[in-house]
C-alpha positions as CSV (number, residue, x, y, z in Angstrom):
1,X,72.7,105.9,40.6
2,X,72.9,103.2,43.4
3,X,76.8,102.8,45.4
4,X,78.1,99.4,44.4
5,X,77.8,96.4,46.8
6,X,79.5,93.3,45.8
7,X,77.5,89.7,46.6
8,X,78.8,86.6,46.0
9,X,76.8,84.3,43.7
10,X,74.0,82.7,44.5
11,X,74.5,78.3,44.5
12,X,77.1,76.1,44.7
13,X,80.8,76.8,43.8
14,X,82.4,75.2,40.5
15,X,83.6,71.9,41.5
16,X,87.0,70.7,39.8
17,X,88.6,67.5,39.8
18,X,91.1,66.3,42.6
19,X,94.8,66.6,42.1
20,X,96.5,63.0,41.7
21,X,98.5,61.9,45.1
22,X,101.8,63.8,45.1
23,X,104.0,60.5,45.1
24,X,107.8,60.9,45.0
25,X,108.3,61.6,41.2
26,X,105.9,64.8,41.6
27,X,108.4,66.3,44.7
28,X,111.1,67.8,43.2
29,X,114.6,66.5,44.5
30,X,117.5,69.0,45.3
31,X,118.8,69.1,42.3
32,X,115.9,69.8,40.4
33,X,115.1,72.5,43.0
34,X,119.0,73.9,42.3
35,X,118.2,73.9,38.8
36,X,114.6,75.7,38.5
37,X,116.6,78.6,41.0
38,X,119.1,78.8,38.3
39,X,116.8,79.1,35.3
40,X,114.8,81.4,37.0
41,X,118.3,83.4,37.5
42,X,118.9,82.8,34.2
43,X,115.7,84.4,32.7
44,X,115.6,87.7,34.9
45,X,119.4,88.5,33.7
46,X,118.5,87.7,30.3
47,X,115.4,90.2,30.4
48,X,116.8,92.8,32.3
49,X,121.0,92.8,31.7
50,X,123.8,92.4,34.2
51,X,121.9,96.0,36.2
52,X,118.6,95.4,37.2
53,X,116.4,98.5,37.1
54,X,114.8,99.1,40.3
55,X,111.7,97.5,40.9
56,X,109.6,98.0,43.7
57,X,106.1,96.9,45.0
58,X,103.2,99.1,43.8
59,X,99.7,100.4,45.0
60,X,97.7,98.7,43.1
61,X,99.8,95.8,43.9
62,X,100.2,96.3,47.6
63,X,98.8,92.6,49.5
64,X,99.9,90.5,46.9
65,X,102.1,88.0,48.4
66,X,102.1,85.7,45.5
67,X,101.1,86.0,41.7
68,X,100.7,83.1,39.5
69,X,101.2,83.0,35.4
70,X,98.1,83.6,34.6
71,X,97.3,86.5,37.0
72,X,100.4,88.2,35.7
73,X,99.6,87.8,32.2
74,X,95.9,89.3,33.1
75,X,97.6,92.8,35.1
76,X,100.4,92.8,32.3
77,X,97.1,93.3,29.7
78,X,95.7,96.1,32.4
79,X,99.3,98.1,32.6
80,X,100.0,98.2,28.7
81,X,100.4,101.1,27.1
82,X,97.5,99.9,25.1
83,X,95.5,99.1,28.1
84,X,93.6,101.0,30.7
85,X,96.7,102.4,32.7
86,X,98.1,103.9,29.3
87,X,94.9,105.0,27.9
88,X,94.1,107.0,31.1
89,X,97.2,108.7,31.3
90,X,97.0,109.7,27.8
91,X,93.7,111.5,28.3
92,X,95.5,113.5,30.8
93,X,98.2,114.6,28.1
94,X,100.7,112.3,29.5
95,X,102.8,110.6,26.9
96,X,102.8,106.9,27.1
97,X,106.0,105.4,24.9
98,X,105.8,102.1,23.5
99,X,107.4,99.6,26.2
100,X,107.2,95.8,26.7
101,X,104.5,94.9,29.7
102,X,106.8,92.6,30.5
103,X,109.4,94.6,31.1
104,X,107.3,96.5,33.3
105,X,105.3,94.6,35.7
106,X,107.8,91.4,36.7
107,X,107.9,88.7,38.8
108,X,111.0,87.9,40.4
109,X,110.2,84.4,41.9
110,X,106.5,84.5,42.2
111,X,106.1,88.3,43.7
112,X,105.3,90.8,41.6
113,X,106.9,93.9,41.1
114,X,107.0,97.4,39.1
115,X,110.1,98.5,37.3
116,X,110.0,102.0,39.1
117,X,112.8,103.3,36.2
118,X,110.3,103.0,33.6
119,X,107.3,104.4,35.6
120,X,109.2,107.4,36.7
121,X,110.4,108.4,33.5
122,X,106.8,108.0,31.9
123,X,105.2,109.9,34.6
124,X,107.7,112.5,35.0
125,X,106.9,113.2,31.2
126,X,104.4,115.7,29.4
127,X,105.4,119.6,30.5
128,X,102.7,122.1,29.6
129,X,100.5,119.3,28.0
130,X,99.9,117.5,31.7
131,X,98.8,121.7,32.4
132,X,95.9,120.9,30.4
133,X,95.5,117.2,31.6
134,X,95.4,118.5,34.5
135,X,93.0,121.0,34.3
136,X,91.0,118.5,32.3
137,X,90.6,116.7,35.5
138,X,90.1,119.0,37.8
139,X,86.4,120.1,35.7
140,X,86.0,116.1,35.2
141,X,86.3,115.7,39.0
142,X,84.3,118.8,40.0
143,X,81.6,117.6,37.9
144,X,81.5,114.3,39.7
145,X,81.3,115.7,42.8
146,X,78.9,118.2,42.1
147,X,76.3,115.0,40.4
148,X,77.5,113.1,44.0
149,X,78.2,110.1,41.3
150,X,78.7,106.7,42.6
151,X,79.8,103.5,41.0
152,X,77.0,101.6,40.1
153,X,77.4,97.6,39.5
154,X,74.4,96.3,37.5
155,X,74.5,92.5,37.9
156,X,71.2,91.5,36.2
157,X,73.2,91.1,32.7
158,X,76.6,90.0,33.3
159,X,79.0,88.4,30.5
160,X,79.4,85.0,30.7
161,X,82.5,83.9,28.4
162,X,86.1,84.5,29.8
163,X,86.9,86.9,26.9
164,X,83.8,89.0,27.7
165,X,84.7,89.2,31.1
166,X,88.6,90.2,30.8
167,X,87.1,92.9,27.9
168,X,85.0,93.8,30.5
169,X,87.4,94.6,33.1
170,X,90.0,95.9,30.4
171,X,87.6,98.5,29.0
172,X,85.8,99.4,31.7
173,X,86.1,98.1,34.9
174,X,89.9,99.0,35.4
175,X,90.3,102.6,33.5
176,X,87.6,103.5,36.4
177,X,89.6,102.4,38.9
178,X,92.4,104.1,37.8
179,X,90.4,107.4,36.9
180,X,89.4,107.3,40.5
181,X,93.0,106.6,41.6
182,X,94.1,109.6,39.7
183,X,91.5,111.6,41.6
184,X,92.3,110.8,44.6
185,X,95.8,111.2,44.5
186,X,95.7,114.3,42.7
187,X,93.4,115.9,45.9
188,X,95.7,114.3,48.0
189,X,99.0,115.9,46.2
190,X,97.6,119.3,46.2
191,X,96.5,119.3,50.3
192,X,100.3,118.2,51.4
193,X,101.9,121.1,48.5
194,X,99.4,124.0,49.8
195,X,99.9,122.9,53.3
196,X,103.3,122.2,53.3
197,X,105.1,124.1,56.2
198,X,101.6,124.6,58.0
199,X,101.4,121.3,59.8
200,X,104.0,118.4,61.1
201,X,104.5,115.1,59.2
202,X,102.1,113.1,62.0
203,X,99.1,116.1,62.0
204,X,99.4,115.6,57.9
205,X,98.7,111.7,58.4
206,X,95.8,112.4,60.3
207,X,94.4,115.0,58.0
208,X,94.2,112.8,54.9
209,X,92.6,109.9,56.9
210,X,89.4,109.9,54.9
211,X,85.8,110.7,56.7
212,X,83.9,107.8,57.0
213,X,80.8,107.7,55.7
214,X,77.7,105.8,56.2
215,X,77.1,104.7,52.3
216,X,79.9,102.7,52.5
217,X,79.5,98.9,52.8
218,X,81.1,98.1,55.6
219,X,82.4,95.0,54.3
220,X,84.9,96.6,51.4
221,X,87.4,97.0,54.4
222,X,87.2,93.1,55.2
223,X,88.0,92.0,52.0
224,X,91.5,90.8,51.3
225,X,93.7,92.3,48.5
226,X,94.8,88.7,47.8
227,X,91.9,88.5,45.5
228,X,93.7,90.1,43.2
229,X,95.4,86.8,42.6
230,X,93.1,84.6,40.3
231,X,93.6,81.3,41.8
232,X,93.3,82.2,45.6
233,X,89.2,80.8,46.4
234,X,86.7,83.7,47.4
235,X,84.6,84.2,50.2
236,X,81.7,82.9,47.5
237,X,83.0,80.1,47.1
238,X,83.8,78.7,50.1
239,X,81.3,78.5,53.5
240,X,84.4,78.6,55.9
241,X,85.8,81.6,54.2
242,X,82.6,83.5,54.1
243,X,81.9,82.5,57.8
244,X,85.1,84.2,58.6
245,X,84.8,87.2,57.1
246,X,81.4,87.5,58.4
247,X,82.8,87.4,62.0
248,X,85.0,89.8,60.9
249,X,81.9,92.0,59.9
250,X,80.7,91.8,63.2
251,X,84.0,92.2,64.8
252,X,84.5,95.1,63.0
253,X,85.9,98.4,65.1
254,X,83.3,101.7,65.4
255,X,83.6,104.1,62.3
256,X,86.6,106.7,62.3
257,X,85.7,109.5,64.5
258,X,84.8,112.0,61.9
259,X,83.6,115.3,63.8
260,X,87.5,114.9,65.1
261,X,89.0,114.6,61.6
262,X,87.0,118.1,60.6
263,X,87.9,119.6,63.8
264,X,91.4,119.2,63.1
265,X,91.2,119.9,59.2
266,X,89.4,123.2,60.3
267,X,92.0,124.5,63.2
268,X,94.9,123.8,60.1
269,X,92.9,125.6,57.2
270,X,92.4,128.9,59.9
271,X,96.3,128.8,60.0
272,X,96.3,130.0,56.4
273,X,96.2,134.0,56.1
274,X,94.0,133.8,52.5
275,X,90.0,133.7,52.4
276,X,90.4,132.3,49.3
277,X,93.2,129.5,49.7
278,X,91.3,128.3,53.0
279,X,87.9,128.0,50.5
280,X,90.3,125.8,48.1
281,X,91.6,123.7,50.7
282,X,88.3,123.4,52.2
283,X,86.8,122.0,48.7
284,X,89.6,120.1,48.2
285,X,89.2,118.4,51.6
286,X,85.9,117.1,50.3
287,X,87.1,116.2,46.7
288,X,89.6,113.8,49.0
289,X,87.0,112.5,50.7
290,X,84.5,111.9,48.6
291,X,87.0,110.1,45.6
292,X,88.1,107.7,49.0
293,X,84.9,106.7,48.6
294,X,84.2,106.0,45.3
295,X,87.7,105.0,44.9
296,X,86.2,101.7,47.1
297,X,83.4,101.2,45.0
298,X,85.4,101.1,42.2
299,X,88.0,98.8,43.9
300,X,84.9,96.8,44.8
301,X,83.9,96.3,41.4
302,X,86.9,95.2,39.5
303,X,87.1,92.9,42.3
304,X,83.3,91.2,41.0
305,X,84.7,91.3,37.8
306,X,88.0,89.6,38.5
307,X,85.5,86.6,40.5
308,X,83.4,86.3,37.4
309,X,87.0,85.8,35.8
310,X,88.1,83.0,38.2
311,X,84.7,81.0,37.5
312,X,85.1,81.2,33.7
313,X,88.2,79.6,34.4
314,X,87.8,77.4,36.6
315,X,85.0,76.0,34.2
316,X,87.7,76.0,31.4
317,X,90.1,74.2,33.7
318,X,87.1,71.5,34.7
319,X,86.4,70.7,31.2
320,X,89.9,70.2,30.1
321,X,90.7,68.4,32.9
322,X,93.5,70.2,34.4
323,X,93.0,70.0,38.0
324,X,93.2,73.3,39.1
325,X,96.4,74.0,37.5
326,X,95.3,76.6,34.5
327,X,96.8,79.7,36.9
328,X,100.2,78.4,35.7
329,X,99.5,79.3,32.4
330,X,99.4,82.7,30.7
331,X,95.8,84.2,29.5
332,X,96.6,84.8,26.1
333,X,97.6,80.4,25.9
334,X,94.8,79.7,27.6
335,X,92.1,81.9,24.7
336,X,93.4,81.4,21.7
337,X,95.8,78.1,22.2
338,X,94.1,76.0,24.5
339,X,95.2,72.7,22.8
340,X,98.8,73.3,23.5
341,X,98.2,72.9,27.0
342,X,98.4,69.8,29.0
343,X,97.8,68.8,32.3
344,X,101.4,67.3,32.1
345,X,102.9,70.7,31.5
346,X,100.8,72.9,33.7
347,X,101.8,70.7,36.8
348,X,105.5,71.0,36.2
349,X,105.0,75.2,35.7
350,X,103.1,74.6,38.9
351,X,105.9,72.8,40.6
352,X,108.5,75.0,39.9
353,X,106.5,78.3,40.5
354,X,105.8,77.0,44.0
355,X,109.6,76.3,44.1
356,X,110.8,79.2,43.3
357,X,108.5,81.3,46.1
358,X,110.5,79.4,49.1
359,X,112.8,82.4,48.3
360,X,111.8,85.9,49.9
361,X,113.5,88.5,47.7
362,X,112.9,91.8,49.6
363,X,110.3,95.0,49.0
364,X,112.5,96.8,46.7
365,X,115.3,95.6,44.5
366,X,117.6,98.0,43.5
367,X,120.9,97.6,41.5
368,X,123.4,97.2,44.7
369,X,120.7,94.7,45.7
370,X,120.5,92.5,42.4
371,X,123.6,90.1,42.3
372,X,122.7,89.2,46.3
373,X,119.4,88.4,45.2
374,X,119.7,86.5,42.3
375,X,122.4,84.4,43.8
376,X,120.5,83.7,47.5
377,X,119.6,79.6,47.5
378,X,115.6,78.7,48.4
379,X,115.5,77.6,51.7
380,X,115.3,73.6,52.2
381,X,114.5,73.4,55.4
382,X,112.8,77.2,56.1
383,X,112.9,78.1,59.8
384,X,113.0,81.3,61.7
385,X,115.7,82.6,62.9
386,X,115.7,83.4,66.6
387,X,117.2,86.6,68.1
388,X,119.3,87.7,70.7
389,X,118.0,89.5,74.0
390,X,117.8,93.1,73.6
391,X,118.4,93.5,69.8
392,X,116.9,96.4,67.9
393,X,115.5,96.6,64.8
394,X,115.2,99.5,62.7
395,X,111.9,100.6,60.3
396,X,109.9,102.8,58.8
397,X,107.0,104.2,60.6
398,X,103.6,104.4,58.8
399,X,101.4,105.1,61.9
400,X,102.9,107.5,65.3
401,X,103.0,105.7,68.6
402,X,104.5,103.9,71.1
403,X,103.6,100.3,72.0
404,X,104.7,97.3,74.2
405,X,103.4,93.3,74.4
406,X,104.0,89.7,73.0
407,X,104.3,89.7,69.7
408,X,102.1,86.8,67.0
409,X,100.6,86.5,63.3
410,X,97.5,86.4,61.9
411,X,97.2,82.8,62.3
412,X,97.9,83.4,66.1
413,X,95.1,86.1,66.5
414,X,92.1,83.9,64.5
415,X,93.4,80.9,66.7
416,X,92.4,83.2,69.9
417,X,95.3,83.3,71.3
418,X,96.4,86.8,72.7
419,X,98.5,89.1,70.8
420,X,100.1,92.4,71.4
421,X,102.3,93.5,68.6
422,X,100.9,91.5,65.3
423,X,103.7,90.9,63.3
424,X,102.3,90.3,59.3
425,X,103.4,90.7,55.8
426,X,100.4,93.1,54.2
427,X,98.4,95.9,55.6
428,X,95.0,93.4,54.4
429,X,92.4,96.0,55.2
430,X,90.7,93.2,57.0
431,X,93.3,93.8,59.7
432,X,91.2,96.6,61.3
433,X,88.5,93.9,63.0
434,X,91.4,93.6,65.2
435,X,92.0,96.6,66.3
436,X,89.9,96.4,69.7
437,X,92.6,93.8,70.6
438,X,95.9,94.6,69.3
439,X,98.6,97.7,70.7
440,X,101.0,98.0,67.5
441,X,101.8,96.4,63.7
442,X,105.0,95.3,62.1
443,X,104.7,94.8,58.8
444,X,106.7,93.8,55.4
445,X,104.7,95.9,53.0
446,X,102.4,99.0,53.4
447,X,102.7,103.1,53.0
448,X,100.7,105.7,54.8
449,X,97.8,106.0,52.6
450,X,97.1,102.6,52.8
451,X,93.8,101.8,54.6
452,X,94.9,100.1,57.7
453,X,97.2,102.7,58.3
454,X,94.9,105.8,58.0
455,X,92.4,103.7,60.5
456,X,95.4,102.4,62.6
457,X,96.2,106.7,63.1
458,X,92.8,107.2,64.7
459,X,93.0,104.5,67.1
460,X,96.7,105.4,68.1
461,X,97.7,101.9,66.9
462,X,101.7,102.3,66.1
463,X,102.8,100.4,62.5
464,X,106.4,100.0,61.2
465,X,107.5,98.7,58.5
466,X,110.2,96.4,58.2
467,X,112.5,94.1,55.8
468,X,111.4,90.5,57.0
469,X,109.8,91.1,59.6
470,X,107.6,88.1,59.7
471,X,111.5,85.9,59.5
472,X,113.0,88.3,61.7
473,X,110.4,88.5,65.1
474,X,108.7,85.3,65.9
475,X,105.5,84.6,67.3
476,X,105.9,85.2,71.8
477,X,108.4,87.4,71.7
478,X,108.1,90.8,73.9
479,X,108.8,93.8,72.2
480,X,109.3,97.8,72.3
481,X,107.4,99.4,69.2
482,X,108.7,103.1,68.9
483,X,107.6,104.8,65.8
484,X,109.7,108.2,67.1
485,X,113.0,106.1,67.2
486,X,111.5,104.4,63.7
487,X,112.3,101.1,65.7
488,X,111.4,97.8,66.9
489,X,113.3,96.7,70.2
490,X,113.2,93.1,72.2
491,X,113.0,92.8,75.5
């Protein structure tokens, strides 16, 4: 079997129709504004009750900074108990009980977000049946290893309609990705409990950095996690977007030092006293390793699958004349009720989406947090807001270290101009091309399995997390990074 690469199409890009000039009837006045806020309000009390459950970002999730309609409707389908996240767990002899996707995966003005409530009581469910699940997987995944399996992509028969595509992804594409997930994590779960008390929080970071390895493409770590969102243009489609991420190719930072990584997996295993645990943790050193990898391949593929799904689209939306607005509706509307769609009523769900995202509701929302939320106004005239001297800002730290320098944004960095501390929303794995050139991260979202973060822990590149951080520290301001005092200081 051959690894999976993803290339984009060959020829020219789907071309759509223009949107009409925006004149004034098509800008919504404050009032209008005002009242899309409070029907938004309105809707997420009405689905959830006075209390809010707590929702959080996810994984799988983790980049987004946006989702549209149609998107949602598409990951709602992929997290249903009748979908590929339910049908998973249940081959592990975890219970799924019937629940409304809706319920589960929300979005709370344009972000989405995972009612944690309802995934920790599902998960936390099963008792001796997840004992058999579990061994289950462990033969599934020692078999894998054993065949050195990779995640093959054969792109010489591909589907063509948009319902063969999303059943493609659905049946297949997705429960890999998940199966692989489940791998991975497992291996991962059973390192930290076996070596739990052997080693400090910042030596365990570095041991579950995965080794790199060669028959990797090297462009899966440039590619953004925004394309989970249907209606943001690939790198396929678009010359200046593949031109950049081309120069990020090249920009791209040496592989992770592996002869290190083993070194220092090695010197913690001989701290255990058993022959035979050190052989386990040994094995299950690799098994971590090896499902990191596939676990990209299979990332890489959904994400072929989920372009294929954007051209279907945008070939429904060219025909039907929509101009580029058929993200604002669901995918279920869009299959089997095309004709109650109009270009009239897509624009207006497109204007008040778009509305609703000038409000920034934070990474977790939590039932202290909900009535603040729900009654914070969009901002009419969104600026940052500037700081005084010497103010300190406190975080969570994803990668150790300690860092100093003039702070500045993506933007900032691919404009050439010099940056120290980049201040951003996502760890995008595409981050690491600039890790030649930058000292330290602040970021919005991320944990310490994400990509950047493993790679950011090799190159001594400090990351903290922080609650509006892009809002909070703008672009030429000096700062302290200190991931020991888990905070970010002005000077």
């Amino acid at each position: 079997m051959t690894s999976a690469h993803y290339t984009p199409h060959g020829g020219k890009a789907e071309q759509i129709s223009p949107l009409p000039a925006r004149d004034t009837q098509h800008i919504p006045s404050s009032t209008d504004r005002d009242k899309i806020v409070r029907d938004e309000i309105t809707r997420l009390e009405k689905e959830f009750g006075p209390t809010a459950p707590h929702l959080t970002k996810s994984d799988f999730l983790d980049g987004l900074q946006h989702i549209t309609p149609l998107s949602l409707s598409v990951l709602r389908r992929i997290y249903a108990p009748d979908g590929p996240w339910g049908k998973i767990l249940r081959q592990y002899f975890i219970p799924v009980p019937r629940f409304d996707p809706r319920r589960y995966l929300v979005s709370v003005f344009g972000r989405p977000y995972i009612n944690k409530d309802l995934e920790d009581s599902i998960l936390a469910a099963g008792g001796i049946r997840r004992y058999f699940g579990t061994l289950r997987m462990y033969m599934e995944m020692y078999y894998l290893y054993r065949k050195n399996t990779r995640v093959a992509t054969n792109t010489s028969q591909r589907d063509k309609t948009t319902a063969q595509i999303l059943h493609r992804i659905l049946e297949h594409t997705a429960p890999l990705l998940f199966r692989i997930a489940l791998y991975q994590k497992t291996c991962a779960d059973y390192l930290r409990s076996h070596l739990h008390g052997h080693v400090a929080e910042d030596e365990w970071l570095s041991l579950v950095t995965p080794v790199a390895s060669d028959s990797t493409p090297p462009n899966l770590s440039c590619r953004t996690l925004e394309e989970f969102e249907l209606s943001v243009p690939r790198w396929g489609e678009d010359p200046r977007i593949l031109a950049r991420m081309q120069a990020r190719v090249a920009r791209a930072p040496s592989a992770t030092d592996s002869a290190r990584i083993r070194d220092l997996r090695e010197t913690t295993i001989d701290r255990i006293q058993s022959i035979w645990e050190r052989q386990k943790l040994s094995l299950f050193f690799s098994l971590y390793d090896f499902f990191s990898r596939m676990r990209e391949e299979a990332h890489s593929a959904l994400l072929m699958d989920l372009y294929e799904l954007r051209r279907a689209l945008l070939t429904i939306d060219h025909d039907a004349r929509w101009h580029n607005t058929v993200w604002y509706a669901d995918i279920e509307t869009v299959l089997e009720r095309p004709d109650s769609l109009s270009f009239t009523r897509l624009r207006k769900a497109q204007q008040a989406h778009e509305t609703m995202r000038e409000i920034a509701p934070p990474e977790e929302i939590k039932d202290v947090q909900w009535d603040d939320m729900v009654h914070e106004e969009p901002a009419h005239n969104p600026t940052r807001r500037t700081q005084s001297p010497d103010t300190s800002y406190a975080g969570v730290p994803l990668s150790p270290g300690h860092a100093s320098g003039v702070t500045g944004t993506m933007q900032d960095l691919e404009n050439g101009t010099v940056v120290d501390i980049l201040v951003t929303e996502n760890l995008d794995p595409s981050l690491t091309v600039f890790f030649g050139s930058i000292k330290g991260i602040v970021c919005e979202r991320g944990g310490e399995l994400s990509h950047v973060a493993i790679v950011a822990r090799e190159y001594g590149i400090p990351i903290l997390r922080m609650l509006d951080a892009v809002a909070t520290i703008p672009s030429g301001t000096t700062i302290t990074l200190d991931t020991t005092e888990k905070s970010a200081r002005t000077i």
